[in-house]
N, C-alpha and C positions, 0 to 999 in steps of 0.2 A: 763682424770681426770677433766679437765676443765668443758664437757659436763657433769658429774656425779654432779659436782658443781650447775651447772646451773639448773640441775632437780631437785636436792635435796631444792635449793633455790626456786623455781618456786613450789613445794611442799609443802614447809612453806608457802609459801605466799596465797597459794589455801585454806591452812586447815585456817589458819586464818580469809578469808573472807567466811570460810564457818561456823566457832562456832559462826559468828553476827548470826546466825537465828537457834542456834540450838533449840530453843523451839518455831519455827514459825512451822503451822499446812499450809495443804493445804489449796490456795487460796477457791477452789470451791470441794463443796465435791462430790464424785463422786464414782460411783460402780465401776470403773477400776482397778483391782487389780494389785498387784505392776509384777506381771509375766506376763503381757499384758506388760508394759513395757521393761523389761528386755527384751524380745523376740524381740520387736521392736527394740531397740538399736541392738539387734546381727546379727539380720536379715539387717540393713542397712550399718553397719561395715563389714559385711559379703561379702555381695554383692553389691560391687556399680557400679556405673554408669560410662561406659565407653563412651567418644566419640573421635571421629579422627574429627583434621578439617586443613587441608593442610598438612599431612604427621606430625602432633604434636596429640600425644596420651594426652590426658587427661582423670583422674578418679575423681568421684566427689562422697561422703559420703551423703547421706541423711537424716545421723544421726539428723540435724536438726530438723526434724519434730517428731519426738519422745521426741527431748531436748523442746519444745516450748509446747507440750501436759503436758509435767511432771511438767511443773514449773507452772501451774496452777491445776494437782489434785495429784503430791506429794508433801509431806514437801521435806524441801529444803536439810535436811541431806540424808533422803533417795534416792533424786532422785541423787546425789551425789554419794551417794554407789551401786546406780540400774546402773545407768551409767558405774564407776568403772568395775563393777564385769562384767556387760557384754560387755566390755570394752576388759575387761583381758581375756575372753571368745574365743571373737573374733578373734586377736590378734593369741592366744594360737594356735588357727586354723587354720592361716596363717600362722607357725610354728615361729613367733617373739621370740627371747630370747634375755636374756642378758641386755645390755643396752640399746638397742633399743627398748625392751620393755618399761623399766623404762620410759624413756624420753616421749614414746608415751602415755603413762598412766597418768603421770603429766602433758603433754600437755590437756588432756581430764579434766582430776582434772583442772587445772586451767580453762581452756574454760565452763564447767559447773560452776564452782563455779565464776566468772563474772557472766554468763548467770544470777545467781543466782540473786546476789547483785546488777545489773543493774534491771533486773525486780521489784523485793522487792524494789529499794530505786523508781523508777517511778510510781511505784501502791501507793506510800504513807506512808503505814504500812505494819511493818514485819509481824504483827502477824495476826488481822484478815482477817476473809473472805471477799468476796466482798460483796459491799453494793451494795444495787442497790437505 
């Protein structure tokens, strides 16, 4: 119950810093259509990166580089729901259910929606483009 808490709270707090920029446009405009993204998000959720190093397994997400392309040629809602959806995708794939899913889905909600509001308040302005 406690962790259903903490998602649900962790959920509020992502949607909130994510309506500051519901009517901010991509930084830079670009021909990348938003299913070049999606794809990238599922394919690195999908598949990650395994290494061994003294008998300790680690997996590493390279979700990153998909998250850092979007936040300069999507707006900031969509790249939020491109995220989400292939998010839930992924996840669905890995046969996730239940609360583990929730949790893991809010943790991405929250993590994109920072990624958001850290970029947008360092670039200066929500709303336009880059100036050169």
């Amino acid at each position: 119950m406690a962790v259903a808490l903490v998602a649900a709270a962790t959920a509020a707090c992502a949607a909130g810093a994510t309506t500051r920029f519901v009517h901010s446009g991509p930084l830079v405009k670009s021909a990348m259509p938003w299913p070049v993204l999606f794809a990238a998000f599922i394919l690195t959720e999908t598949f990650p990166v395994h290494f061994e190093h003294r008998r300790e397994a680690m997996s590493l997400s390279l979700s990153t580089i998909p998250l850092v392309v979007g936040l300069f040629v999507a707006s900031p809602v969509s790249l939020v729901a491109i995220r989400l959806a292939a998010s839930l995708g992924a996840l669905l794939l890995r046969r996730q259910r239940g609360l583990k899913l929730a949790v893991n889905l809010s943790a991405f909600w929250v993590e994109t929606a920072t990624a958001v509001v850290v970029f947008r308040v360092l670039h200066g302005h929500a709303g336009a483009g880059v100036q050169w």
